[in-house]
N, C-alpha and C positions, 0 to 999 in steps of 0.2 A: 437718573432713574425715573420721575416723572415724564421727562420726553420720551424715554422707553417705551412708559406702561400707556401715556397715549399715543404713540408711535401702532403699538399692536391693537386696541379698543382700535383704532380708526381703520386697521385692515380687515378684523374683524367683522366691522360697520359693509365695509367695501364689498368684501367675500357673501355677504350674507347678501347684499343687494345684487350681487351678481347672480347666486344663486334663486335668488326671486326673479330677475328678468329671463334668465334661461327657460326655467319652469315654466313663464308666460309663454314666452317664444312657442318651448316647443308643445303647449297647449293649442296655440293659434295655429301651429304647420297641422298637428292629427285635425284640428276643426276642419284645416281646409283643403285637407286632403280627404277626410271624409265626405265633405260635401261634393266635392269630385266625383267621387266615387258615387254620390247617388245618382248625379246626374250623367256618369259618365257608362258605368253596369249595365248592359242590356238587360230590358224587360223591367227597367225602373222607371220606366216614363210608359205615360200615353202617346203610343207615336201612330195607332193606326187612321188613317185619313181617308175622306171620302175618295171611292174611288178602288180603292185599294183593294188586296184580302188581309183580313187579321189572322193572325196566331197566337195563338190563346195554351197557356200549358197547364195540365192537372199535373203537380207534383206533390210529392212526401202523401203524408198519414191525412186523409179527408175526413172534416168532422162538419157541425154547422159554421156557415159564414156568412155574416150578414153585407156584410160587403163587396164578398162575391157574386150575391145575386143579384147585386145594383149595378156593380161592373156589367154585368153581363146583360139587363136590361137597358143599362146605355147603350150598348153596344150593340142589342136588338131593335134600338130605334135609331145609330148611325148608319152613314150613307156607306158602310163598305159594301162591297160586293157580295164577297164571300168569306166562311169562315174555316179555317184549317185548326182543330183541339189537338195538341199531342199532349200524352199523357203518358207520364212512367211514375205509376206509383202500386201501394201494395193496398188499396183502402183505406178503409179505416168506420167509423161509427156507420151502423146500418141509417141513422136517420140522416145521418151528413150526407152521404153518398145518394139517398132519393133526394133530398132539397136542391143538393147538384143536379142529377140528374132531370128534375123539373127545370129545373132555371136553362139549361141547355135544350129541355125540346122546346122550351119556349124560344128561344134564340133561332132554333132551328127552322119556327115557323117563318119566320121572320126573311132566314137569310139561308142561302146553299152552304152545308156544313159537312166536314166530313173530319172522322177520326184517323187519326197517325198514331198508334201504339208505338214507341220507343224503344222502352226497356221492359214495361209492365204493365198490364192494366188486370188488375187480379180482386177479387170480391169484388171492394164497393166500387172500384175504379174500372170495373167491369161492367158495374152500373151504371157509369157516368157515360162509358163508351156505348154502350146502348140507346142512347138520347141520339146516335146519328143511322141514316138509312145505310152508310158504307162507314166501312171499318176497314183499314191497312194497317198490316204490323209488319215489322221485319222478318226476317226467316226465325230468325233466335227470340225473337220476343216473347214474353209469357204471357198465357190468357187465360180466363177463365176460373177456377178457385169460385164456384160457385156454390157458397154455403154459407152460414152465418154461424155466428160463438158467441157463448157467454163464457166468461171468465175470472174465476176469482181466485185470489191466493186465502188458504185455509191454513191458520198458525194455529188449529186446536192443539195438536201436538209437540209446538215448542213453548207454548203458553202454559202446556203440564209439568212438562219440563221443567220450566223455570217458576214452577207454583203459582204460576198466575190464573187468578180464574174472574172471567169476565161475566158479571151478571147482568140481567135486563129484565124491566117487567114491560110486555106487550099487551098493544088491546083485543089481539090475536095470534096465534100460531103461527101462520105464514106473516106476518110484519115483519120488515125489512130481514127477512129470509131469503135466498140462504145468507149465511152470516162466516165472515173466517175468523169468528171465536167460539164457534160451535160446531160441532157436528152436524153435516146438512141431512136435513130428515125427509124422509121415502117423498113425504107430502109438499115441499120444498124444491127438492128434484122433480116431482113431477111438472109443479107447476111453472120451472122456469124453461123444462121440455116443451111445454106447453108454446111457451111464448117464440122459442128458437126456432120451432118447428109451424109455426106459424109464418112469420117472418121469412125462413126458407122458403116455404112453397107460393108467399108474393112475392121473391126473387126468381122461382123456376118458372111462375107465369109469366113474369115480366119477361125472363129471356126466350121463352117458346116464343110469348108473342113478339115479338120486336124481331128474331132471328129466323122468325117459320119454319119452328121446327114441328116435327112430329114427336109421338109422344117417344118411340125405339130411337130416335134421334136425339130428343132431351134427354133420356135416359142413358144415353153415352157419355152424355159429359157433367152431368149433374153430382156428380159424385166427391167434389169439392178438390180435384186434380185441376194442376195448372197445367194447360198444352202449349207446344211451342207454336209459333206461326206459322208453321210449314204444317203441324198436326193440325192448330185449327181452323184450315182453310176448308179441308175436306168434310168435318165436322162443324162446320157453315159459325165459326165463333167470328171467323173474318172473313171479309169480301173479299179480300187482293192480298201479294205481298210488296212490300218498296217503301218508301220513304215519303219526306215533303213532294218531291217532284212527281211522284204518282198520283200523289191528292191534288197537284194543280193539274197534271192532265185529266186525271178523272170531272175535275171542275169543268174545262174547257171544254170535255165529249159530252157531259152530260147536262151542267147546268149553264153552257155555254157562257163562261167568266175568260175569256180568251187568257192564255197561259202565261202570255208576257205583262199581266195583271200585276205589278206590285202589292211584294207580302210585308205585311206589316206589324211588330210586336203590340200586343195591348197586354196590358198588365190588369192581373184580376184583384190586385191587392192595391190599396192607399200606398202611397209614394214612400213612406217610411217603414211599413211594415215588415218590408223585407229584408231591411235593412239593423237588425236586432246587433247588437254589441258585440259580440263573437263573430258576426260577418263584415263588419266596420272594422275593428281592430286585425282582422285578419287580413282585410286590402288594403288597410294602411302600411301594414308590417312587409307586406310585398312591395310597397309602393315604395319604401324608402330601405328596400332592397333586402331587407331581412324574412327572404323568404321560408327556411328553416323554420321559424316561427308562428308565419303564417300555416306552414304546414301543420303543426302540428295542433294550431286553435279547428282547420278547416278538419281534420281527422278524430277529432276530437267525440267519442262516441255518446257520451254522456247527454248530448240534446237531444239525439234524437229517443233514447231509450227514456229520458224524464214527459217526451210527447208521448210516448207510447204509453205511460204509465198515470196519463191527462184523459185519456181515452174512455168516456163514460156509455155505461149503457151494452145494447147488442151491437156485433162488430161484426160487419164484412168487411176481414183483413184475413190478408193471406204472407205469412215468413215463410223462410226456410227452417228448418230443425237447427240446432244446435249443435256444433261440431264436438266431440266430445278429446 
């Protein structure tokens, strides 16, 4: 019976240390397949070189980035040639999208730039495309959503509901008004009108100027409607229609960067940033073939509606409605 009972403790012992090098093992495979992965992802490295043109991309929800505007100042003091922006995104915070959009004319003075609309470039990403003298979008691309929003969600009436009542004493009336555990008051409304409508019409100057328009010509599209890239070529929101290869010919005719130029990714982000947990595990789970999985961390809608809801301040953003 003792040789038994240390027969099993010693399998035990065995099982258990097996089970700890496994765990190691396959902690060190995801390590190093991660690191793959950073090195291996396009647009996860600085690869643009003298000589070259860079490609530079405005994606997702644009807010402030301090990091972006030092990328982008390297980048206006490297020896590329030329600079190609695509952008597919929907905006995002009005003050995000002028700090881009400074940091890009500065770039711009610098080097021949020109924008590729993608998928989207809608409010503030409308702004950012403004920072070039030429603008191409695809036929179907969206543009324009020229407006700004304030936004707040108002629980006075589930907070009744459920007997809750939230008190405050202020050193004034309008302090941190409007509020969503009160009722917003005439004087409250007015004054955040105030600020919306303010902020609009340095977005409708910004785009007369930059687009030259007239004032029956800004008034066609000011109206906070996305046009497609075939609508806003005639309503002058874009210069041309086509792709990256229309932005290297336009390079070649106009700012004489001959087209057989090498284009180059430059990444506006630090090496890791892009690289967040749910995007790691998800090319790992590809990687060692469990794609399934991967699909369903990459579909996975919940980040980007927690960005959305990160979103502070006045917003030039532009969604679709709600399918009902």
């Amino acid at each position: 019976m003792s040789l038994d009972a240390d027969a099993i403790v010693d399998r035990r012992r065995l099982r258990r240390k097996l089970t700890f090098w496994r765990v190691v093992a396959l902690l060190v495979i995801v390590l190093a397949i991660s690191g793959a992965a950073i090195w291996a992802i396009p647009g996860a490295r600085l690869t643009a070189g003298a000589g070259s043109i860079a490609r530079i991309r405005i994606q997702g929800l644009i807010r402030n980035n301090r990091d972006r505007v030092e990328a982008l100042d390297r980048l206006a003091k490297s020896k590329v040639r030329a600079v190609i922006v695509h952008i597919d995104s929907p905006g995002g915070t009005t003050a995000g999208s002028q700090q881009l959009y400074d940091s890009l004319r500065a770039l711009q003075a610098k080097k021949p730039m020109v924008v590729v609309v993608d998928g989207l470039a809608a409010s503030g990403a409308y702004i950012a495309a403004l920072s070039a003298d030429h603008i191409i979008a695809h036929d179907t691309s969206l543009v324009g959503s020229i407006g700004v929003l304030f936004q707040y969600p108002n629980f006075t009436q589930a907070l009744k509901t459920l007997g809750i009542q939230v008190e405050s004493i202020k050193s004034t009336p309008l302090k941190a008004a409007p509020s969503g555990f009160e009722p917003t008051s005439p004087e409250a409304r007015a004054a955040v009108q105030a600020i919306v409508l303010d902020s609009y019409a340095w977005f409708k100057n910004l785009v007369q100027t930059r687009r030259h328009l007239g004032d029956a010509q800004l008034a066609a599209v000011d109206d906070g409607r996305v046009f497609t890239g075939r609508q806003g070529l005639p309503l002058k929101l874009v210069d041309a229609l086509g792709n990256e290869q229309t932005a290297r010919d336009w390079l070649a005719k106009e700012k004489k960067v001959p087209v057989t130029t090498p284009v180059r990714d430059y990444s506006l982000e630090p090496r890791f940033s892009d690289f967040s947990f749910l995007h790691v595990a998800a090319w790992t789970f590809q990687a060692v073939g469990l794609s399934a999985f991967a699909q369903r961390i990459e579909d996975w809608g919940g980040v980007q509606a927690m960005e959305r809801l990160n979103l502070d301040g006045l917003l030039a953003l532009w969604h679709p409605p709600l399918s009902h």
